[in-house]
PASEBA-1860 file (N, C-alpha, C; in nm, 3 decimals):
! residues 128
1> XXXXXXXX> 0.565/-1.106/-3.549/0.443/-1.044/-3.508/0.400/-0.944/-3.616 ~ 0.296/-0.948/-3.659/0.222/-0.877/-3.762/0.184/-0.742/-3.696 ~ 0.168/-0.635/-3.757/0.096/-0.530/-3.714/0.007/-0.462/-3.814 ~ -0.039/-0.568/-3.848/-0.208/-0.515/-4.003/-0.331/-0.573/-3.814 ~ -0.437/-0.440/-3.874/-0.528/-0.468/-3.796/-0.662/-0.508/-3.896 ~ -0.665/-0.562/-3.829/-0.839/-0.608/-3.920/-0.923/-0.555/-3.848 ~ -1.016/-0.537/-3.909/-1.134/-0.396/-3.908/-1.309/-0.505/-3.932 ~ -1.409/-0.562/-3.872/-1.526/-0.586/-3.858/-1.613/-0.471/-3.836
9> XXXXXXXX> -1.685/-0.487/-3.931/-1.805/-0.409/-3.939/-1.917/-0.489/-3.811 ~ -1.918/-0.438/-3.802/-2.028/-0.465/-3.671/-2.152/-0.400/-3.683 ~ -2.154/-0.343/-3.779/-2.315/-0.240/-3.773/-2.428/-0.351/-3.794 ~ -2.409/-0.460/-3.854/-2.518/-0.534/-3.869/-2.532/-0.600/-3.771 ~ -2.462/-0.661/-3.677/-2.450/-0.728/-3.555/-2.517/-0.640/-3.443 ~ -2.489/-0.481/-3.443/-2.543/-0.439/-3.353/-2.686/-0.431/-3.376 ~ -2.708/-0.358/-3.493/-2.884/-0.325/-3.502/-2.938/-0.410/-3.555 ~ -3.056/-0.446/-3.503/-3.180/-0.562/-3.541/-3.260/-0.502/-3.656
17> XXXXXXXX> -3.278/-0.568/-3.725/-3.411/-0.503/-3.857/-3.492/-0.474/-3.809 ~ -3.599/-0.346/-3.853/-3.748/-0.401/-3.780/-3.838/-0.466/-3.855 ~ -3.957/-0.470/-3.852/-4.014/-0.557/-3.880/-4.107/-0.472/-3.939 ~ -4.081/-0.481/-4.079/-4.105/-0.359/-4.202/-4.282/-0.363/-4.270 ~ -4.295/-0.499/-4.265/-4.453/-0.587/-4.268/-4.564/-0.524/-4.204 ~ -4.508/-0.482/-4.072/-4.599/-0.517/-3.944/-4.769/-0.447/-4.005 ~ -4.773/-0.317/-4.071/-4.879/-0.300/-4.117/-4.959/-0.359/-4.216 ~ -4.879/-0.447/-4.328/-4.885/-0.510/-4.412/-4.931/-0.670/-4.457
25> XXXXXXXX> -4.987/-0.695/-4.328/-5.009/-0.875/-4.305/-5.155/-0.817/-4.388 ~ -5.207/-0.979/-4.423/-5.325/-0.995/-4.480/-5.413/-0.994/-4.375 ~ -5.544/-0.951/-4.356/-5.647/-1.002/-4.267/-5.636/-1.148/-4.218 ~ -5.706/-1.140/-4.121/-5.733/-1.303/-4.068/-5.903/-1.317/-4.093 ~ -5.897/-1.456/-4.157/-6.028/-1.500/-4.147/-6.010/-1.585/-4.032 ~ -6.204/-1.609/-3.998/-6.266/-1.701/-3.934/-6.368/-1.731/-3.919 ~ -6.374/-1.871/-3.853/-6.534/-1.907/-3.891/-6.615/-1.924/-3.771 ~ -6.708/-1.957/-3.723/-6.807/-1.979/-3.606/-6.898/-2.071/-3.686
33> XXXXXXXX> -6.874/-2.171/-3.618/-7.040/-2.264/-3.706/-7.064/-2.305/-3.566 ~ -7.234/-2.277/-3.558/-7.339/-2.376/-3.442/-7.469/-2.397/-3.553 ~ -7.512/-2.511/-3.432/-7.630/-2.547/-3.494/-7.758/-2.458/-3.441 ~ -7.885/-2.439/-3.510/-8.023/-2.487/-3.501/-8.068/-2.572/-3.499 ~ -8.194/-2.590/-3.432/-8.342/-2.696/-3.477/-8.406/-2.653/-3.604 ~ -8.400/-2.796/-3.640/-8.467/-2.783/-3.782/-8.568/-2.752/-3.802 ~ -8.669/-2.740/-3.654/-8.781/-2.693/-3.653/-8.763/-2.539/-3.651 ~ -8.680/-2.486/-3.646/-8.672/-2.321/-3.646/-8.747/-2.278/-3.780
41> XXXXXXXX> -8.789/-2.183/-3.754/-8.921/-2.094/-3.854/-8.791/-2.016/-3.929 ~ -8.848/-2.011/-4.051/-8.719/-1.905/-4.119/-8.731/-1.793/-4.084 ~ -8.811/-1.698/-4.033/-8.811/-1.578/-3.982/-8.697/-1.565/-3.884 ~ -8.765/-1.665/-3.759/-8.659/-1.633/-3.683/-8.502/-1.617/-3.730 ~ -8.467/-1.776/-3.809/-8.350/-1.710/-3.893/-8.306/-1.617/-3.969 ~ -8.399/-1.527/-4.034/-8.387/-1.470/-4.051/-8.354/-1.325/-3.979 ~ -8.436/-1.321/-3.870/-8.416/-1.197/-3.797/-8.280/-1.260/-3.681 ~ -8.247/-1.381/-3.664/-8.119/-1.386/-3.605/-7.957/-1.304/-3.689
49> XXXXXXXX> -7.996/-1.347/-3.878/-7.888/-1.352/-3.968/-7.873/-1.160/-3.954 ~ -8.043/-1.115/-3.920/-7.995/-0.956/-3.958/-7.939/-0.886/-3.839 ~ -7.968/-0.973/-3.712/-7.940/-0.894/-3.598/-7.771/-0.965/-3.585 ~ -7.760/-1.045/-3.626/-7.549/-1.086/-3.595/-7.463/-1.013/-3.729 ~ -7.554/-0.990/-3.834/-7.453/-0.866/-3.949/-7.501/-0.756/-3.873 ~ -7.588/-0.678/-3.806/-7.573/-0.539/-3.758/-7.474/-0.560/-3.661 ~ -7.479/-0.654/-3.563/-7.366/-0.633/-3.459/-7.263/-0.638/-3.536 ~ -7.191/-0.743/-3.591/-7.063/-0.756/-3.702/-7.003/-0.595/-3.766
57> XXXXXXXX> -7.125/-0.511/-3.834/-7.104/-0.431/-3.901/-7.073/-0.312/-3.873 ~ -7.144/-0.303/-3.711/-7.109/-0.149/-3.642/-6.968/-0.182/-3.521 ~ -6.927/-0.293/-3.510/-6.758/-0.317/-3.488/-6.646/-0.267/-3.599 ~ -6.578/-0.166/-3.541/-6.470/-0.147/-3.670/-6.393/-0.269/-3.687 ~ -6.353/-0.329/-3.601/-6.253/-0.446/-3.605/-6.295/-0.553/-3.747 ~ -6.441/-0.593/-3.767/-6.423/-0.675/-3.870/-6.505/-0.604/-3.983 ~ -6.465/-0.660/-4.098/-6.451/-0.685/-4.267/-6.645/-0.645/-4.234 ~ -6.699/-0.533/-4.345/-6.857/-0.586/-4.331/-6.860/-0.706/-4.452
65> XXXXXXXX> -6.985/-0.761/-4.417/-7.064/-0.864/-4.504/-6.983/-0.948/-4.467 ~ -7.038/-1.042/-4.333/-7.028/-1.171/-4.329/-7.095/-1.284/-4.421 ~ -6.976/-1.403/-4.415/-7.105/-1.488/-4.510/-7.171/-1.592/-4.445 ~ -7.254/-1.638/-4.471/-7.368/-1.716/-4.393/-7.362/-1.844/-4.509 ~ -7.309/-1.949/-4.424/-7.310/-2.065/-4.533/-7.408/-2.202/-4.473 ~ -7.532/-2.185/-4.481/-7.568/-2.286/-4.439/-7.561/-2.476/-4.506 ~ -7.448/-2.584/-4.394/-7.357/-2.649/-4.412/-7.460/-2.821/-4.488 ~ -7.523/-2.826/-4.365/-7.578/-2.923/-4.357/-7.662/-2.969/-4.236
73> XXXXXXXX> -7.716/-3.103/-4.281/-7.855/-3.142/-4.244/-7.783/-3.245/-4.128 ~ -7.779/-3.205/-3.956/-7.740/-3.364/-3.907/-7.831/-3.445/-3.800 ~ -7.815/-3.547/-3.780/-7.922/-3.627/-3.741/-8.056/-3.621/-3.724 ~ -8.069/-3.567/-3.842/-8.259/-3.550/-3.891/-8.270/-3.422/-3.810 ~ -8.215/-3.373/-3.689/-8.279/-3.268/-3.635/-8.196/-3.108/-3.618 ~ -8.087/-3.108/-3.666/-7.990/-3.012/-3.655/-7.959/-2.934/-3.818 ~ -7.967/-2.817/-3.825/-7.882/-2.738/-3.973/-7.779/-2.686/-3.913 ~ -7.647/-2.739/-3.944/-7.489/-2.643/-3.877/-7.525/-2.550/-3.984
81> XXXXXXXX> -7.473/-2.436/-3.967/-7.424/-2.271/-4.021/-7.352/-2.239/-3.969 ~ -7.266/-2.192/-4.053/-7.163/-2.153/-4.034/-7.091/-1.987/-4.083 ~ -7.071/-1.887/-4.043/-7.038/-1.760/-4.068/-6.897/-1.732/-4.080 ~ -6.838/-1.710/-4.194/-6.713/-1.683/-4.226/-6.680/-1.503/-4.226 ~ -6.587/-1.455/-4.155/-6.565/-1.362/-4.101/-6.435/-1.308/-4.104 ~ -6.395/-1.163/-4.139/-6.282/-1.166/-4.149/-6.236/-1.021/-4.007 ~ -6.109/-1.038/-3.999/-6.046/-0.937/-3.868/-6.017/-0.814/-3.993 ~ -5.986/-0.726/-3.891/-5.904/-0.622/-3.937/-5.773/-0.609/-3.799
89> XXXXXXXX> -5.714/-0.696/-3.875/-5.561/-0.718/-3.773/-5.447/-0.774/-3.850 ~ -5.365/-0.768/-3.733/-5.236/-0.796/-3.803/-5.171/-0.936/-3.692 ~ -5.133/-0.999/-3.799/-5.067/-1.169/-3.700/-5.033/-1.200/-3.598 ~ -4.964/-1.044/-3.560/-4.829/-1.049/-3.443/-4.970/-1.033/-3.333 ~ -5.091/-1.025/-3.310/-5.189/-1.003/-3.259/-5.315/-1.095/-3.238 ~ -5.280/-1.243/-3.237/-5.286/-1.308/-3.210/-5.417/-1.379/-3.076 ~ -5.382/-1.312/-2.989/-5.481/-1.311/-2.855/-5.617/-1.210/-2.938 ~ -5.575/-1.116/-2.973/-5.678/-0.998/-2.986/-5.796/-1.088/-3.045
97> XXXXXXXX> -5.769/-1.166/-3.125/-5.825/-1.290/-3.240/-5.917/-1.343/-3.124 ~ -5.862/-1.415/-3.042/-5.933/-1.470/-2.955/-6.048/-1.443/-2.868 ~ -6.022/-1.329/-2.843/-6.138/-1.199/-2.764/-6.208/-1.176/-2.807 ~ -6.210/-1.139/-2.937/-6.300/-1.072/-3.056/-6.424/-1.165/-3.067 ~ -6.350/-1.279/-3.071/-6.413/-1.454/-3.131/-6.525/-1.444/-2.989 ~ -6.473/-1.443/-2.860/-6.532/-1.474/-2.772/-6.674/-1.372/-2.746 ~ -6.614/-1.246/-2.768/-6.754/-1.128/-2.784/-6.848/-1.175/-2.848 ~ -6.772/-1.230/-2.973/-6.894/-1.259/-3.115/-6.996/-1.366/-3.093
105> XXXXXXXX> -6.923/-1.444/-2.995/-7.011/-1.587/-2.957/-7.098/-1.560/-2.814 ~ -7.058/-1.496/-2.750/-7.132/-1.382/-2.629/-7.237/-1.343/-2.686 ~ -7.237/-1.300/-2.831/-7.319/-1.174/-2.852/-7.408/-1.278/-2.946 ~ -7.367/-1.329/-2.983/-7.430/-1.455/-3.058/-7.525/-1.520/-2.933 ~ -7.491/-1.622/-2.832/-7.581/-1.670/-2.754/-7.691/-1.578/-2.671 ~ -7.678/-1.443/-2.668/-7.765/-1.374/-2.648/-7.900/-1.375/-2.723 ~ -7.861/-1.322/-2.901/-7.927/-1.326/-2.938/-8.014/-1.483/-2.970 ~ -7.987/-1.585/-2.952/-8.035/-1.696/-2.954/-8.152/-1.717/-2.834
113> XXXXXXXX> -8.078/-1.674/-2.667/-8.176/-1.644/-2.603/-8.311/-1.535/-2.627 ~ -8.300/-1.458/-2.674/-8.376/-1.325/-2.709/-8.490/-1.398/-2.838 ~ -8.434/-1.484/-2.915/-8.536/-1.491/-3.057/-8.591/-1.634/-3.013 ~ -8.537/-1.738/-2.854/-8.595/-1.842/-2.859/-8.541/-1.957/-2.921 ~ -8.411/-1.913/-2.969/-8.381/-2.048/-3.074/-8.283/-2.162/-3.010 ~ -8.375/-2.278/-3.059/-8.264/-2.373/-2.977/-8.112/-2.429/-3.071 ~ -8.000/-2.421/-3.011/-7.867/-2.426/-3.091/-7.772/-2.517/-3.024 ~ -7.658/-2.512/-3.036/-7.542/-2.623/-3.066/-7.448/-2.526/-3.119
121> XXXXXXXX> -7.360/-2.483/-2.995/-7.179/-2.428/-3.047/-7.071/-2.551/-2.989 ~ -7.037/-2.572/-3.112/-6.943/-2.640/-3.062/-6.831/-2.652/-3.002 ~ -6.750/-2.729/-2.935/-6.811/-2.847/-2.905/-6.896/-2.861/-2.782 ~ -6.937/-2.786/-2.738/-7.064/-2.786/-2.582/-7.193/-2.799/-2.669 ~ -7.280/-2.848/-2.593/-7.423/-2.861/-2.615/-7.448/-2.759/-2.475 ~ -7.568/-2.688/-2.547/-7.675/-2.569/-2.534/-7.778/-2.599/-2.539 ~ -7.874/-2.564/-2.417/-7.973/-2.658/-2.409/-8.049/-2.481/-2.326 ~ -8.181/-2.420/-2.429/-8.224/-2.305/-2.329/-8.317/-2.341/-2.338
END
């Protein structure tokens, strides 16, 4: 019978790392594309593009200067656009993403009702 004791460090076993990042993730982008009628007047687009960057811009949550990429032309009667957008969040936050998205498209079909414009979020058809 031996009497040497062996000795395990256990300090790493007991304590968990934390999670040293957590402030440190990159932004999240995202996008929202719906359509217009191609018959839409550029004004109105226009006064839609200035009234969804003022809402965008007086939220702390996202990045200012959204971009406005208008995509393409579809079945003779539709222009998709599309707005690329960024969070001010961090990964582990996940849902928050989702909410945000949902306000923005809330606040979006409002203003569509308000300026008259007929649109397309996908994938539902919108018919005012």
């Amino acid at each position: 019978m031996t009497t040497k004791r062996s000795y395990i460090e256990i300090v790493f076993l007991l304590s968990s790392p934390s999670v040293r990042n957590y402030y440190h993730n990159p932004s999240i982008r995202d996008v929202v594309e719906f359509c217009v009628h191609v018959a839409t007047s550029a004004e109105k687009i226009i006064a839609m593009k200035e009234r969804l960057v003022e809402y965008i811009e007086e939220k702390y949550h996202w990045y200012l200067s959204p971009l406005f990429i208008f995509k393409e032309v579809e079945e003779l009667n539709r222009v998709r656009i599309a707005i690329w957008l960024t969070h001010k969040m961090n990964h582990q936050d996940m849902g928050v993403r989702w909410v945000r998205r949902a306000h923005l498209v809330e606040e979006f079909v409002r203003f569509f009702q308000k300026l008259d414009i007929q649109y397309r979020l996908f994938p539902f058809d919108i018919n005012v």
